[in-house]
C-alpha atoms as a printed R data frame, in Angstrom:
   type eleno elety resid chain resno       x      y       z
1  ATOM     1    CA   UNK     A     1   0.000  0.000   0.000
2  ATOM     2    CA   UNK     A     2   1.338  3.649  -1.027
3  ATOM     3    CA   UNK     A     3   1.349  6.140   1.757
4  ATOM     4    CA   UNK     A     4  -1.341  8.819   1.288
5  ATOM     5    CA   UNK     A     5  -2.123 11.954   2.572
6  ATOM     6    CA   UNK     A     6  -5.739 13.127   3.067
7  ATOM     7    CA   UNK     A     7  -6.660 17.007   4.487
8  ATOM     8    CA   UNK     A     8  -9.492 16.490   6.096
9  ATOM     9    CA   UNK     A     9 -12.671 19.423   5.947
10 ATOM    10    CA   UNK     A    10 -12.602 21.253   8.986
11 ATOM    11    CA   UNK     A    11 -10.431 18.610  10.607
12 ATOM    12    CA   UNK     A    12  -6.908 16.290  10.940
13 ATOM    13    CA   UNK     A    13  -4.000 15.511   8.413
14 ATOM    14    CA   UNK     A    14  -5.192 12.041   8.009
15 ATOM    15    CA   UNK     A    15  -1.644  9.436   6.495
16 ATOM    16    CA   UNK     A    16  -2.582  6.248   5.158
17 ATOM    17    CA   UNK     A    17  -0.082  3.420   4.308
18 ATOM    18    CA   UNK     A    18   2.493  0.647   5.520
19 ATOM    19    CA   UNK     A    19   6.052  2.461   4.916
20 ATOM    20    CA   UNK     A    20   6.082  5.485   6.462
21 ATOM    21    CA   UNK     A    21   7.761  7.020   9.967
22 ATOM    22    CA   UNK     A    22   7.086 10.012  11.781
23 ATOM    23    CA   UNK     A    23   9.741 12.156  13.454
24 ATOM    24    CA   UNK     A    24  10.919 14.992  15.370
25 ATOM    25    CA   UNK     A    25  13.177 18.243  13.701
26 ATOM    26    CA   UNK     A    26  16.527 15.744  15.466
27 ATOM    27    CA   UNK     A    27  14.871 12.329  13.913
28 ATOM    28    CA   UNK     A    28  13.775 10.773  16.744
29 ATOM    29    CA   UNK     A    29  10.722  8.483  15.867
30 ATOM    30    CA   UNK     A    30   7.205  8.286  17.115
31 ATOM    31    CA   UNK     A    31   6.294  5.271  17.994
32 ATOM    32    CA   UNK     A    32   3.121  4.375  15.834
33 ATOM    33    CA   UNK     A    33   1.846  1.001  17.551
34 ATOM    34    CA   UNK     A    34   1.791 -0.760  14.452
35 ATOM    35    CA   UNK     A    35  -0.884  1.729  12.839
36 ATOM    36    CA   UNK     A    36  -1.233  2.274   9.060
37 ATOM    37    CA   UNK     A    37  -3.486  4.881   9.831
38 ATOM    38    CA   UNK     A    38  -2.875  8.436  11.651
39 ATOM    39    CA   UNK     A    39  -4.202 11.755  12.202
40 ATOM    40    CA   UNK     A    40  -1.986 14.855  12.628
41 ATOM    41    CA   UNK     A    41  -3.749 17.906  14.590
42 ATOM    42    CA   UNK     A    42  -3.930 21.271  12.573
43 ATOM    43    CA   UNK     A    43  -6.386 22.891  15.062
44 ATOM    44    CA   UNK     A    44  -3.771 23.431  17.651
45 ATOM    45    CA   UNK     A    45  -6.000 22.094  20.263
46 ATOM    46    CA   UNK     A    46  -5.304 18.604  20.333
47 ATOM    47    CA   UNK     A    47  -3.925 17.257  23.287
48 ATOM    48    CA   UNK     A    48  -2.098 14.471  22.306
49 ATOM    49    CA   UNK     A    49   0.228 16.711  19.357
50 ATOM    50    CA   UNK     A    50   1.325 16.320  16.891
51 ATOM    51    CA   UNK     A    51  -1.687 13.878  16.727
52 ATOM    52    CA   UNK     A    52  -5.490 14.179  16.367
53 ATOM    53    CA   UNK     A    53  -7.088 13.810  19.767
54 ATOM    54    CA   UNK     A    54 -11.177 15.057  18.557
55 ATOM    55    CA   UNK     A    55 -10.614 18.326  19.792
56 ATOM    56    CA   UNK     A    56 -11.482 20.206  16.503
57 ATOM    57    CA   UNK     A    57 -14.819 19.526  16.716
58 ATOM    58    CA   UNK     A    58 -14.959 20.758  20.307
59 ATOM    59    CA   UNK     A    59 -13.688 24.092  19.049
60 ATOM    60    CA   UNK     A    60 -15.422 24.747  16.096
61 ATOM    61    CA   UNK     A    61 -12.418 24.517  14.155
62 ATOM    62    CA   UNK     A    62 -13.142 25.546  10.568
63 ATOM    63    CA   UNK     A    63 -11.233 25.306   7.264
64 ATOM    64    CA   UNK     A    64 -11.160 23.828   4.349
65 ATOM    65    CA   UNK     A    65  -8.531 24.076   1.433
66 ATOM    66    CA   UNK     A    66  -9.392 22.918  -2.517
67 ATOM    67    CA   UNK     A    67  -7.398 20.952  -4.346
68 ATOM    68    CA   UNK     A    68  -4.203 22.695  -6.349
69 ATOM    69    CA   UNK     A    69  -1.444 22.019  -7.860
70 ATOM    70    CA   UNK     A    70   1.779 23.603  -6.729
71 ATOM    71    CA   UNK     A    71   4.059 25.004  -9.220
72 ATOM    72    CA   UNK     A    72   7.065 23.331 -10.646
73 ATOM    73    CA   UNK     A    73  10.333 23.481  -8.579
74 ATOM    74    CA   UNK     A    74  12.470 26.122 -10.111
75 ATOM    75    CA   UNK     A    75  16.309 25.568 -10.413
76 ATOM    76    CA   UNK     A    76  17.082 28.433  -7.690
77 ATOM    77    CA   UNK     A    77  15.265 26.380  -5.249
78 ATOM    78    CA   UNK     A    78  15.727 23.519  -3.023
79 ATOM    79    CA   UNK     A    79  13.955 20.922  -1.128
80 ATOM    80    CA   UNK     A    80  15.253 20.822   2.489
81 ATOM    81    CA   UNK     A    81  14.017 18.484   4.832
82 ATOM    82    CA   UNK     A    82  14.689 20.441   8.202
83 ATOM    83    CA   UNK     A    83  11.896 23.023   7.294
84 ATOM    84    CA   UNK     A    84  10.273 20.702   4.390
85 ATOM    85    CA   UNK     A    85   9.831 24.579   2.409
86 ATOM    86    CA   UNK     A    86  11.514 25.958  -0.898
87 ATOM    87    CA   UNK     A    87  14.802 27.912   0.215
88 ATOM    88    CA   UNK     A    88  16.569 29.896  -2.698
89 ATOM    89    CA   UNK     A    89  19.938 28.911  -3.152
90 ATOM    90    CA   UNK     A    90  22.287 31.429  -2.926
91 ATOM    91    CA   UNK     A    91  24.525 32.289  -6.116
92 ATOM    92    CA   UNK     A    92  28.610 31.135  -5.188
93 ATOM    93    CA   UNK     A    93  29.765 33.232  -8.059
């Protein structure tokens, strides 16, 4: 099964699949208790972060983004995984 990533309407992050790990910014793992399943909180409210707990609907936490496509990666730009954004390179001329 390929890992998947569903944004929920007006609630979790919701990652489906069989090969996938979560970590902290210095790589140490959660411990996922053999799920294939998990929810990450984007409410803020969630008492178990980074995961789901139910709180959003306690809140009235409302948002929902369509469906885009992000632009193509330009050649000034970079991928890093510390931040996970697009940081220009700087020019070593």
């Amino acid at each position: 099964m390929s890992t998947k990533v569903i944004i929920n309407k007006n609630g979790s992050l919701k990652v489906e699949g069989t090969d996938f790990t979560v970590t902290d910014l210095e790589g140490n793992e959660y411990s996922l208790g053999g799920r294939t399943r998990i929810s990450f909180c984007r409410c803020g409210a969630s008492s178990t972060q980074p995961f789901c707990d139910g709180k959003h609907r306690e809140i009235g936490f409302s948002t929902y983004l369509n469906t885009r496509s992000l632009p193509p990666l330009s050649p000034q730009t970079q991928n890093t995984p510390e931040t996970n954004e697009n940081i220009p390179l700087k020019n070593n001329k």
